[in-house]
mmCIF file of the N, C-alpha and C atoms, coordinates in Angstrom:
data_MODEL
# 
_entry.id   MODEL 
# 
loop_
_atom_site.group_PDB 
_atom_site.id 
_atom_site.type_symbol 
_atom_site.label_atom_id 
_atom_site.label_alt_id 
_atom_site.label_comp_id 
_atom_site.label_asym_id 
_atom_site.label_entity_id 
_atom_site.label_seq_id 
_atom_site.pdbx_PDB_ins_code 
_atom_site.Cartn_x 
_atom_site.Cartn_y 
_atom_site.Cartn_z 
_atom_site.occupancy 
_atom_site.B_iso_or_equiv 
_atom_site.pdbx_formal_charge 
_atom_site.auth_seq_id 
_atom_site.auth_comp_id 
_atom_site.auth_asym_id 
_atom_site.auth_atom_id 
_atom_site.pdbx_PDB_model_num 
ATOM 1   N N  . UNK A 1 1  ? 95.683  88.688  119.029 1.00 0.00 ? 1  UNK A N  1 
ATOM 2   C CA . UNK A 1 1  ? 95.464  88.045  117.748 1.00 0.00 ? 1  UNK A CA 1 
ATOM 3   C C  . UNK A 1 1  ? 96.617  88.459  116.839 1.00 0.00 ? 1  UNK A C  1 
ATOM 4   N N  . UNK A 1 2  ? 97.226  87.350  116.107 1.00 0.00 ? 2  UNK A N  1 
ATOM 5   C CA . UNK A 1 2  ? 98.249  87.764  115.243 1.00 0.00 ? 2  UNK A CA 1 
ATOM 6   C C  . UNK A 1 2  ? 98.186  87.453  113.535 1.00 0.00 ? 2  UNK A C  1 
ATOM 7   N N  . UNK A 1 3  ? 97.470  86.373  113.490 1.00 0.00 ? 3  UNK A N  1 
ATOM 8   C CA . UNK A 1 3  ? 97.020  86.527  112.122 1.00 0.00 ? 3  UNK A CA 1 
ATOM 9   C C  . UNK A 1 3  ? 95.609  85.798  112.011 1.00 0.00 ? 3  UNK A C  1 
ATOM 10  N N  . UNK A 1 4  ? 95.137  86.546  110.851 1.00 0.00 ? 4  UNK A N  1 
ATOM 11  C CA . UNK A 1 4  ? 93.340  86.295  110.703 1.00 0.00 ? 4  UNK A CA 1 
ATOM 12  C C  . UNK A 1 4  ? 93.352  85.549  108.982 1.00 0.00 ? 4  UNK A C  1 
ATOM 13  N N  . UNK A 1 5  ? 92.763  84.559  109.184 1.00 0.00 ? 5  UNK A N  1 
ATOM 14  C CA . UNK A 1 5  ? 92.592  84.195  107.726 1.00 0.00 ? 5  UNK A CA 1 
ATOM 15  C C  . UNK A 1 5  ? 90.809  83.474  107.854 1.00 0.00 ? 5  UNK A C  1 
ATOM 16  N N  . UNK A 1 6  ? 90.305  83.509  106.722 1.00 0.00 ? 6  UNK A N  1 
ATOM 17  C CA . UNK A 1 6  ? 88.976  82.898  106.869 1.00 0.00 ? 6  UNK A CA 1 
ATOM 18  C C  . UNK A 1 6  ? 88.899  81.515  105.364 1.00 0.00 ? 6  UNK A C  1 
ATOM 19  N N  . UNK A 1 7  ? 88.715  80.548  105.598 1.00 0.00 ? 7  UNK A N  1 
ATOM 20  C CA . UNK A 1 7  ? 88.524  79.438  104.885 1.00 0.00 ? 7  UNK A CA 1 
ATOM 21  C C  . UNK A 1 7  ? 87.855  80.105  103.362 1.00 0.00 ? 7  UNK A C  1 
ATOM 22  N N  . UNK A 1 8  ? 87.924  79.717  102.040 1.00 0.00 ? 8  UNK A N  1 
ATOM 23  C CA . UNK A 1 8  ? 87.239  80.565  101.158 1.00 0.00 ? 8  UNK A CA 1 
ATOM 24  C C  . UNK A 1 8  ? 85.936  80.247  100.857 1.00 0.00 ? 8  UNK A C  1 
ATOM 25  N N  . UNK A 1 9  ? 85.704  79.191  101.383 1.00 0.00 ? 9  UNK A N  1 
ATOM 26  C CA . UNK A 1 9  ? 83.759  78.821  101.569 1.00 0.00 ? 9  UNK A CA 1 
ATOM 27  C C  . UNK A 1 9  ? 83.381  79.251  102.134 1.00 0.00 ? 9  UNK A C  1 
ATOM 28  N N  . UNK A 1 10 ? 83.872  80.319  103.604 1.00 0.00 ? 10 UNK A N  1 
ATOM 29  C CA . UNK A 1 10 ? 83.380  80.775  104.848 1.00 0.00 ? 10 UNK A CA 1 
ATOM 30  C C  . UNK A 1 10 ? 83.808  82.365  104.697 1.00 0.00 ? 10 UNK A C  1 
ATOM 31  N N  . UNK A 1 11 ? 83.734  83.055  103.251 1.00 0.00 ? 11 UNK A N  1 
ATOM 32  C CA . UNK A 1 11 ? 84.398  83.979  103.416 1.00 0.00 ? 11 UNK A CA 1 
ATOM 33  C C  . UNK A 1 11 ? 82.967  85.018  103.086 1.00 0.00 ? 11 UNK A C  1 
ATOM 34  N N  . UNK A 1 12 ? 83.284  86.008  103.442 1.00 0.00 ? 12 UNK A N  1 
ATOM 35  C CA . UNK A 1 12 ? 81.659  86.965  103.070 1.00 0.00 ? 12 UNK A CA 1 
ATOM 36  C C  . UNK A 1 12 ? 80.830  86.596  104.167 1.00 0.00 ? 12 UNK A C  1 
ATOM 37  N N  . UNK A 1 13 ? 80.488  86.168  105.085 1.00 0.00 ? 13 UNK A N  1 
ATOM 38  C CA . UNK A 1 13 ? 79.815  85.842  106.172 1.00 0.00 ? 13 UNK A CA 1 
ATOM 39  C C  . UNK A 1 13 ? 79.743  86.652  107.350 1.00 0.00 ? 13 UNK A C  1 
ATOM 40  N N  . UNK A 1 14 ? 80.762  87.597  107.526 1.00 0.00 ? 14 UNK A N  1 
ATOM 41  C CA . UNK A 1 14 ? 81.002  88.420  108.607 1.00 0.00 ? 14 UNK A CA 1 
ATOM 42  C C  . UNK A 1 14 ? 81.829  87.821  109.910 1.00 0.00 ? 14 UNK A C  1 
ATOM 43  N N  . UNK A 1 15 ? 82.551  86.691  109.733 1.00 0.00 ? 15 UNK A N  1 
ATOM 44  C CA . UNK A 1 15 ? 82.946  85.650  110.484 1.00 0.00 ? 15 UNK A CA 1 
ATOM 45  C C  . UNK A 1 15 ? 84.210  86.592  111.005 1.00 0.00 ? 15 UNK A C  1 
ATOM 46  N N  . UNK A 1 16 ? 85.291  87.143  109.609 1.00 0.00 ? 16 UNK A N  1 
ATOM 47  C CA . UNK A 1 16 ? 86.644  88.112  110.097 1.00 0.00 ? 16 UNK A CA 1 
ATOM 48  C C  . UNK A 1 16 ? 86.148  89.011  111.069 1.00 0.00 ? 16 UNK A C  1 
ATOM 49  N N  . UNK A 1 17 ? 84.864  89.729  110.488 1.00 0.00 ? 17 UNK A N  1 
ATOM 50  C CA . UNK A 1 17 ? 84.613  91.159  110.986 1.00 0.00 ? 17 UNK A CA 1 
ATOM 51  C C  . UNK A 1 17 ? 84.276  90.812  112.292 1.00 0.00 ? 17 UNK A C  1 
ATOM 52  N N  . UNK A 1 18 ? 83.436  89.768  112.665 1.00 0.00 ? 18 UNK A N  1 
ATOM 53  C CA . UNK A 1 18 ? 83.288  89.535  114.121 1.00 0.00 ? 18 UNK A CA 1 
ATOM 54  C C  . UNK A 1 18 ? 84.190  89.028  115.383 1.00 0.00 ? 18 UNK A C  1 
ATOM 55  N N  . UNK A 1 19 ? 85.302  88.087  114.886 1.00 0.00 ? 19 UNK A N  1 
ATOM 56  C CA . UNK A 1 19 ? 86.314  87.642  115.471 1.00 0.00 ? 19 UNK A CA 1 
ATOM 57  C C  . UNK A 1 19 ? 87.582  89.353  115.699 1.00 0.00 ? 19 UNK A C  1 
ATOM 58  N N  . UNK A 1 20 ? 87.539  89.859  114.601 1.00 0.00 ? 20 UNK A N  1 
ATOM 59  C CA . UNK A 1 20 ? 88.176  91.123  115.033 1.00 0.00 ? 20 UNK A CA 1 
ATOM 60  C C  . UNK A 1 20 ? 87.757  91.994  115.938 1.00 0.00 ? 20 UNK A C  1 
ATOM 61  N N  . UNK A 1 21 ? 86.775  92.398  115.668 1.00 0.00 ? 21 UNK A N  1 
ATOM 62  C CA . UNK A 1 21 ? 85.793  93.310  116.517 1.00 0.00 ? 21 UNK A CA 1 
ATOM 63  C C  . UNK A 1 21 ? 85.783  92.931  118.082 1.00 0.00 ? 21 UNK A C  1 
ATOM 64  N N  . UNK A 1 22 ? 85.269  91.504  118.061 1.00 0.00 ? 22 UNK A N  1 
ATOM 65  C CA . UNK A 1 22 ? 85.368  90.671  118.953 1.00 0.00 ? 22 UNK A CA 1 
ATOM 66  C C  . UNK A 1 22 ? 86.989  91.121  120.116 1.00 0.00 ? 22 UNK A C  1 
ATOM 67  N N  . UNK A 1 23 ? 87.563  91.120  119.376 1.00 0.00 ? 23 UNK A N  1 
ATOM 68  C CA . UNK A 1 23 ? 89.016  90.623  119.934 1.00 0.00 ? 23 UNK A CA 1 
ATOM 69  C C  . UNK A 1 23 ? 89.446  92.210  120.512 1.00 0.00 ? 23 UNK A C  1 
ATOM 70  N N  . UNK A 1 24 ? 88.994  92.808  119.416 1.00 0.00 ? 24 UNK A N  1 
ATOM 71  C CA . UNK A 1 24 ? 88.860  94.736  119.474 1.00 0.00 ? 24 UNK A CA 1 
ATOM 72  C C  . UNK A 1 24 ? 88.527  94.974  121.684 1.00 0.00 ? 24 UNK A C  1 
ATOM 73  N N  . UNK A 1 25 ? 86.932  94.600  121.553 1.00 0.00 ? 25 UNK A N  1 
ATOM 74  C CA . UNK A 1 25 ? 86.559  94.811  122.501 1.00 0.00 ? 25 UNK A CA 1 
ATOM 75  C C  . UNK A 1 25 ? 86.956  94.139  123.717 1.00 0.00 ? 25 UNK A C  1 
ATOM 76  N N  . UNK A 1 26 ? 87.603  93.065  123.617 1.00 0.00 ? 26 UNK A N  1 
ATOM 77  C CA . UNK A 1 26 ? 88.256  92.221  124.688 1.00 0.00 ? 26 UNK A CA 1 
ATOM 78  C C  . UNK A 1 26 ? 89.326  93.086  124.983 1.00 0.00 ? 26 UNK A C  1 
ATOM 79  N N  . UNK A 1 27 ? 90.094  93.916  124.353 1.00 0.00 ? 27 UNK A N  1 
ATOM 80  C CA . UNK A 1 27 ? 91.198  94.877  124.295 1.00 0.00 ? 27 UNK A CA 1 
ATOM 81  C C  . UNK A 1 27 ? 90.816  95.850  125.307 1.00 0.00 ? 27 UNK A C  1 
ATOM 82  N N  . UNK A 1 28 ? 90.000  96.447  124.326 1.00 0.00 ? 28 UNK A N  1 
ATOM 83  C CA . UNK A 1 28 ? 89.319  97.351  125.424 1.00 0.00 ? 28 UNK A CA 1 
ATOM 84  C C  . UNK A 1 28 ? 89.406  97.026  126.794 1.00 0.00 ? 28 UNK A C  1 
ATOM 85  N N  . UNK A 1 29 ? 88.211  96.188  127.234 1.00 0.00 ? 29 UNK A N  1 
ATOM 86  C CA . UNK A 1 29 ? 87.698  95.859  128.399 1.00 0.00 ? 29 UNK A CA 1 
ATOM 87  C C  . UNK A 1 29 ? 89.277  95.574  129.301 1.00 0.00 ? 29 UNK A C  1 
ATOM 88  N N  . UNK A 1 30 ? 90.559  95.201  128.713 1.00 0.00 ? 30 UNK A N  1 
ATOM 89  C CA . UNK A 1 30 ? 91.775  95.249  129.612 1.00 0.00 ? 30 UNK A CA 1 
ATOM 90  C C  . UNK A 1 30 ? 92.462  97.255  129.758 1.00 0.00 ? 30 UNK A C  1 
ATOM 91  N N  . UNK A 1 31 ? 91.609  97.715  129.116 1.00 0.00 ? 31 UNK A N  1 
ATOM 92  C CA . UNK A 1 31 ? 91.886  99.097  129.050 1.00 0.00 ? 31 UNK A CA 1 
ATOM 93  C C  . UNK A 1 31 ? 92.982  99.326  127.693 1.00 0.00 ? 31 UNK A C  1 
ATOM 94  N N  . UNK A 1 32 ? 93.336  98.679  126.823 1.00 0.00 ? 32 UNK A N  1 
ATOM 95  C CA . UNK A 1 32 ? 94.211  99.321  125.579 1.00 0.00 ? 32 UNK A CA 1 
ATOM 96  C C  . UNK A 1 32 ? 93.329  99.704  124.679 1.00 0.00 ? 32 UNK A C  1 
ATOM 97  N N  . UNK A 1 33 ? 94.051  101.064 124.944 1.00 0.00 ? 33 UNK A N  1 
ATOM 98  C CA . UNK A 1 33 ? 93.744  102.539 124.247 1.00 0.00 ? 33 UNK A CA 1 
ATOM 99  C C  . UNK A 1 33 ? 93.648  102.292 122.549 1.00 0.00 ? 33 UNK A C  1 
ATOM 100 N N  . UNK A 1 34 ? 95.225  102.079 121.855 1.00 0.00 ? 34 UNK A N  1 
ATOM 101 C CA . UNK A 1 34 ? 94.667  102.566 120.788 1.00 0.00 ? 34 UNK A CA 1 
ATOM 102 C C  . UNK A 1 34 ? 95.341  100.648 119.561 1.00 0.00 ? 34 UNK A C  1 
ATOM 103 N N  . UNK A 1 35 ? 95.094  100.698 118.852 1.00 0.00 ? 35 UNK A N  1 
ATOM 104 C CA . UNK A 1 35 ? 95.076  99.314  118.193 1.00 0.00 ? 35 UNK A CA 1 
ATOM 105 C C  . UNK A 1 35 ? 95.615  99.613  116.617 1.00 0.00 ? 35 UNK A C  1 
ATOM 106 N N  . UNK A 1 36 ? 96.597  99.302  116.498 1.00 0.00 ? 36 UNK A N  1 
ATOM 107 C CA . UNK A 1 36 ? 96.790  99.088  114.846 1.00 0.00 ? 36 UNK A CA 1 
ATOM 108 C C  . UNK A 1 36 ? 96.580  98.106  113.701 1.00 0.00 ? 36 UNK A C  1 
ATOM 109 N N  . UNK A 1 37 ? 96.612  97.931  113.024 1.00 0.00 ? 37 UNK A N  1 
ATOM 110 C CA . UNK A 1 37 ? 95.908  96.621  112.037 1.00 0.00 ? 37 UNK A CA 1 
ATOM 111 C C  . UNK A 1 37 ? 96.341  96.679  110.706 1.00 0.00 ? 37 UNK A C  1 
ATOM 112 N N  . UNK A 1 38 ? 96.959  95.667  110.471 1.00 0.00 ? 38 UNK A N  1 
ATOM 113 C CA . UNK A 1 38 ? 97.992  96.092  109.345 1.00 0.00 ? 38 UNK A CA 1 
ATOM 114 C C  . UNK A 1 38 ? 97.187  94.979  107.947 1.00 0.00 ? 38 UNK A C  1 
ATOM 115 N N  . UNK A 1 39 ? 97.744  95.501  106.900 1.00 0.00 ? 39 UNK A N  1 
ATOM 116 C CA . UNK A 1 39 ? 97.139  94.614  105.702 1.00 0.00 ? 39 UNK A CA 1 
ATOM 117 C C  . UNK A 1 39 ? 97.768  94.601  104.656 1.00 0.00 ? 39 UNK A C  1 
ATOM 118 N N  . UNK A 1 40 ? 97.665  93.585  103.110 1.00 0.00 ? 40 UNK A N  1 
ATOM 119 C CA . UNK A 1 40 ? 98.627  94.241  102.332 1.00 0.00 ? 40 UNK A CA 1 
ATOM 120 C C  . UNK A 1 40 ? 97.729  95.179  101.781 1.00 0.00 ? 40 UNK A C  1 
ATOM 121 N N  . UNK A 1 41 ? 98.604  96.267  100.754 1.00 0.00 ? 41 UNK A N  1 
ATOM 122 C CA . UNK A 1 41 ? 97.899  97.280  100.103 1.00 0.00 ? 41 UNK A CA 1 
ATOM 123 C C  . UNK A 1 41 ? 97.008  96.391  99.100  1.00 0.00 ? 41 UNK A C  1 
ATOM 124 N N  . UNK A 1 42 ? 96.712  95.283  98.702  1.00 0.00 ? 42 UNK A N  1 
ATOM 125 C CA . UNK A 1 42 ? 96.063  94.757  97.248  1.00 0.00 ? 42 UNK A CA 1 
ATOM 126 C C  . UNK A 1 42 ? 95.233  94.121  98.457  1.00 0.00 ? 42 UNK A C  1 
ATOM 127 N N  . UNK A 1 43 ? 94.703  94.003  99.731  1.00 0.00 ? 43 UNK A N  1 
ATOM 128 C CA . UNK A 1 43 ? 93.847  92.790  100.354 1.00 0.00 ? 43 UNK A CA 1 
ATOM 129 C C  . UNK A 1 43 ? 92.532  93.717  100.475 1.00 0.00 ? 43 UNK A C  1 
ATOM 130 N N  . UNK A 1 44 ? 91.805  93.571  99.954  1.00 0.00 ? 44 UNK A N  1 
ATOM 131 C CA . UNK A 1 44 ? 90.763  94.252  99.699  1.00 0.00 ? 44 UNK A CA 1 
ATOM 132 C C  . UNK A 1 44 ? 89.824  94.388  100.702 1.00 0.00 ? 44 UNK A C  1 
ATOM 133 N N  . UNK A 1 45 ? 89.515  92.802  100.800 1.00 0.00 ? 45 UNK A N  1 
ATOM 134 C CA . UNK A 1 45 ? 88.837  92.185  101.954 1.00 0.00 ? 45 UNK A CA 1 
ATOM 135 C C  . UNK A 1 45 ? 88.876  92.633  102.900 1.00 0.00 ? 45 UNK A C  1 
ATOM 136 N N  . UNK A 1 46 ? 90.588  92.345  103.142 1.00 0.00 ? 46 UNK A N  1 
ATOM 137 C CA . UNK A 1 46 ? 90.947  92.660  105.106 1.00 0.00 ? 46 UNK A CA 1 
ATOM 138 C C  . UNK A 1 46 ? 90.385  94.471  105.476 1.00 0.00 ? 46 UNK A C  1 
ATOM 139 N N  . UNK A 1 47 ? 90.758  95.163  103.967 1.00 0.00 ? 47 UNK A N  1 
ATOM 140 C CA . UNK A 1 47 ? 90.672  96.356  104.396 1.00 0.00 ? 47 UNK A CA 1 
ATOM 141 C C  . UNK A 1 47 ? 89.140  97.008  104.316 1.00 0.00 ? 47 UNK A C  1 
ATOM 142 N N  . UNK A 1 48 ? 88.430  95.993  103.932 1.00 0.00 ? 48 UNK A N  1 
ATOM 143 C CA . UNK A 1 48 ? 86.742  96.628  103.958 1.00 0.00 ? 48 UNK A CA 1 
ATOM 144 C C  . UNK A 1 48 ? 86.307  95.567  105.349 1.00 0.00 ? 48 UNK A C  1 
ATOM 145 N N  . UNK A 1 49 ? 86.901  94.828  105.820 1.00 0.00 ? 49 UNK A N  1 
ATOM 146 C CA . UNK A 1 49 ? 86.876  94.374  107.369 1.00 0.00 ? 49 UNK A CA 1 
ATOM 147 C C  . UNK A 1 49 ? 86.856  95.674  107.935 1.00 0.00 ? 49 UNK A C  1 
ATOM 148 N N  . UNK A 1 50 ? 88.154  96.131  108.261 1.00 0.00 ? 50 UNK A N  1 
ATOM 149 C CA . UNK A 1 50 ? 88.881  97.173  109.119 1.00 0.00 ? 50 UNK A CA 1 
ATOM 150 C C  . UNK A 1 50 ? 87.857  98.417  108.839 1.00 0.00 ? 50 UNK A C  1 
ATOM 151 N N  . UNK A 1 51 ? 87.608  99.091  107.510 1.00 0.00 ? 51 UNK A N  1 
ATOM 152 C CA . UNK A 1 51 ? 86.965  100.057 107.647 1.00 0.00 ? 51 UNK A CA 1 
ATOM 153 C C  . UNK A 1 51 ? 85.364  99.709  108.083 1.00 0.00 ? 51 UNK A C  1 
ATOM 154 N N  . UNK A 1 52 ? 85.228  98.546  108.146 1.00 0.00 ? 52 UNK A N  1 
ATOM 155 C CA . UNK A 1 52 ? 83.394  98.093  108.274 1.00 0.00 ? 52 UNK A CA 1 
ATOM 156 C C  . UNK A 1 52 ? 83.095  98.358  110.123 1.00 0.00 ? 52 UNK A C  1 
ATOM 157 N N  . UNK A 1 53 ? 84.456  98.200  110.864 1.00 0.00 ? 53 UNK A N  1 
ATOM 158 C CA . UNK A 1 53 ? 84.571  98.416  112.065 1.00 0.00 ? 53 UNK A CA 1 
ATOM 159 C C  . UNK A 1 53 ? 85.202  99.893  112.670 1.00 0.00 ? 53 UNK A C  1 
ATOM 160 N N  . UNK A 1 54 ? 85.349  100.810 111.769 1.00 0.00 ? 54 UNK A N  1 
ATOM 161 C CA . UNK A 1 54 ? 85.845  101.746 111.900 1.00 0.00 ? 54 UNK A CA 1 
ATOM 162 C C  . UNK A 1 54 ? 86.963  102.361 111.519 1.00 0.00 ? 54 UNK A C  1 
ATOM 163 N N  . UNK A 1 55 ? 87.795  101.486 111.421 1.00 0.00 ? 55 UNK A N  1 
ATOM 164 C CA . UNK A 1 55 ? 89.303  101.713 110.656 1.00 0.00 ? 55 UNK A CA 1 
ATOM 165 C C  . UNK A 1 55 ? 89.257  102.489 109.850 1.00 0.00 ? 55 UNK A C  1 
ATOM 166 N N  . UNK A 1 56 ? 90.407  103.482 109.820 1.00 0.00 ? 56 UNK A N  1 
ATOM 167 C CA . UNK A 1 56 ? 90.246  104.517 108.146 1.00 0.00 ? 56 UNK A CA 1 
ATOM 168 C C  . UNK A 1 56 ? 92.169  103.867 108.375 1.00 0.00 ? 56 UNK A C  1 
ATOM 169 N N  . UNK A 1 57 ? 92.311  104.021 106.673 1.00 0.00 ? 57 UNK A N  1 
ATOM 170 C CA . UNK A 1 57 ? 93.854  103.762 106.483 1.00 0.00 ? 57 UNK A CA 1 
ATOM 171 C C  . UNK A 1 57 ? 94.687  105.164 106.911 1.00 0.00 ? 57 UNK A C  1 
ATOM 172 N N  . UNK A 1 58 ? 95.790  104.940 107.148 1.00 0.00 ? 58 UNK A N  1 
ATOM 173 C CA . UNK A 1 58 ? 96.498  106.272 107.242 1.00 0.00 ? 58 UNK A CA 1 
ATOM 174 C C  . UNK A 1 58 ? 97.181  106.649 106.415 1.00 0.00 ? 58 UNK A C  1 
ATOM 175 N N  . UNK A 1 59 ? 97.328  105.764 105.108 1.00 0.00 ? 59 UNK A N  1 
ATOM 176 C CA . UNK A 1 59 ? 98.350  106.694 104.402 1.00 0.00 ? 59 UNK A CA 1 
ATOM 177 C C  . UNK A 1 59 ? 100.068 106.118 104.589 1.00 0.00 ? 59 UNK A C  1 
ATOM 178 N N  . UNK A 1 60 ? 100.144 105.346 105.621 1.00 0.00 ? 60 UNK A N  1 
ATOM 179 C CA . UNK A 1 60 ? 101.700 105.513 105.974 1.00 0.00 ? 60 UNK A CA 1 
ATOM 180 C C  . UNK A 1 60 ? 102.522 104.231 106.003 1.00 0.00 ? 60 UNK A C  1 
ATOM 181 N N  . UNK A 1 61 ? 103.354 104.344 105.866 1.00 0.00 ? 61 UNK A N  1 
ATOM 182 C CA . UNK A 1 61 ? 104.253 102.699 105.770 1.00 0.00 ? 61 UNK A CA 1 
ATOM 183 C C  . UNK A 1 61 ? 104.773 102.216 106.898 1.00 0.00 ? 61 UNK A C  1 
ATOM 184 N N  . UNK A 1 62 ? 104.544 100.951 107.229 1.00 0.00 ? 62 UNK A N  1 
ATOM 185 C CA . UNK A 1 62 ? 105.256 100.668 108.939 1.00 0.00 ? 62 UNK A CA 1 
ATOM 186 C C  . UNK A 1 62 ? 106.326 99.768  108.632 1.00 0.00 ? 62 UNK A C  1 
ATOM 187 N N  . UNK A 1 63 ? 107.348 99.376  109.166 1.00 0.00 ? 63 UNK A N  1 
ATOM 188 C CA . UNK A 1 63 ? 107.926 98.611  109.320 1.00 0.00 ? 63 UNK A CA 1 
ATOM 189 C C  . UNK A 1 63 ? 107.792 97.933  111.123 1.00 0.00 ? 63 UNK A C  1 
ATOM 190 N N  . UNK A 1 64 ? 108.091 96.462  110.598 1.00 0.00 ? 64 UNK A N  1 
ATOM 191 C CA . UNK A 1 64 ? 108.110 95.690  111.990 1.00 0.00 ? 64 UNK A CA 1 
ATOM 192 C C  . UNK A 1 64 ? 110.178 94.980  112.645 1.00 0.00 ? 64 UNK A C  1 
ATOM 193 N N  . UNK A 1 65 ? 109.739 95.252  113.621 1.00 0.00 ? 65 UNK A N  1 
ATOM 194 C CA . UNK A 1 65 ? 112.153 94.918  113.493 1.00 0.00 ? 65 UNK A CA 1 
ATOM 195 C C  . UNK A 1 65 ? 111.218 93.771  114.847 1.00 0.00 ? 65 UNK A C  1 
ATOM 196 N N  . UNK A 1 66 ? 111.644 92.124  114.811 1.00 0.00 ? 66 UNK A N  1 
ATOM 197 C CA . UNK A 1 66 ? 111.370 91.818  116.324 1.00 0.00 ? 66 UNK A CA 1 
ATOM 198 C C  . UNK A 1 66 ? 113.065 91.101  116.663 1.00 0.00 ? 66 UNK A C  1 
ATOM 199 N N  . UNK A 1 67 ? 112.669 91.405  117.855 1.00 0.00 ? 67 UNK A N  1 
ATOM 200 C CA . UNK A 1 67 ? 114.206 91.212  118.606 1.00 0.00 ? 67 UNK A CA 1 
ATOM 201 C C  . UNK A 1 67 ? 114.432 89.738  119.058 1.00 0.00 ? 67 UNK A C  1 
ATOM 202 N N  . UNK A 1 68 ? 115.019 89.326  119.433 1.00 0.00 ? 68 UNK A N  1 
ATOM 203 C CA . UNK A 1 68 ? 115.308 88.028  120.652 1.00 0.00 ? 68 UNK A CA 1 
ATOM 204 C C  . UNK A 1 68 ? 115.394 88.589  121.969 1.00 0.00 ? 68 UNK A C  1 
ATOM 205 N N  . UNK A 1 69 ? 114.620 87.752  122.524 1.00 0.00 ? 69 UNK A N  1 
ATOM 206 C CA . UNK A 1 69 ? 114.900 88.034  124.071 1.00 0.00 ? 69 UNK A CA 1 
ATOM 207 C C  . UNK A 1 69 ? 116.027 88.247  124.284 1.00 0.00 ? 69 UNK A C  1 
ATOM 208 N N  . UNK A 1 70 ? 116.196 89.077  125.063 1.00 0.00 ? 70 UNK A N  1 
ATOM 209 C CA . UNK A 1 70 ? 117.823 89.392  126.011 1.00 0.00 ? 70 UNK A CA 1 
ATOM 210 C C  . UNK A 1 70 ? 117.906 88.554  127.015 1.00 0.00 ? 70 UNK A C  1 
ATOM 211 N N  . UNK A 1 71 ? 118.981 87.570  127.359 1.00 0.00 ? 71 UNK A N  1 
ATOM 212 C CA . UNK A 1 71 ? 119.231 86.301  128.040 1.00 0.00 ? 71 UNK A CA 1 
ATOM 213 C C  . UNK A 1 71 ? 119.903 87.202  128.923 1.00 0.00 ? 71 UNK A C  1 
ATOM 214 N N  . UNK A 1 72 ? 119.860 87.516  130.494 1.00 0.00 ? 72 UNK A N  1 
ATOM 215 C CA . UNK A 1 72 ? 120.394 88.291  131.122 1.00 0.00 ? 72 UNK A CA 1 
ATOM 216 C C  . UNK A 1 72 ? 121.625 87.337  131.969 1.00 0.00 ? 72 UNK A C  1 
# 
């Protein structure tokens, strides 16, 4: 899963929390260990998702760099 958005009539329903969770345990069941989940600092929502499933924030800043395939 790469990005989660929920319609704003369909929001408060538990619809995020279950499609995540959801997606959480499908993870699992291929055996990956550990899962990160990123949000902005002001998304309130996403982040009472994440902690409603267990998530605690860490505190820390990530950056993302993505590459291009290497054409061999």
């Amino acid at each position: 899963m790469k990005y989660l958005w929920t319609p704003p009539a369909l929001r408060g329903k538990g619809y995020a929390k279950s499609v995540v969770a959801g997606s959480l345990l499908d993870a699992r069941s291929l055996l990956v260990k550990r899962a990160i989940l990123f949000t902005g600092d002001n998304n309130q929502a996403a982040q009472a998702v994440y902690r409603g499933i267990g998530f605690l924030p860490t505190g820390e800043k990530y950056g993302l760099v993505l590459f291009d395939e290497i054409q061999a």
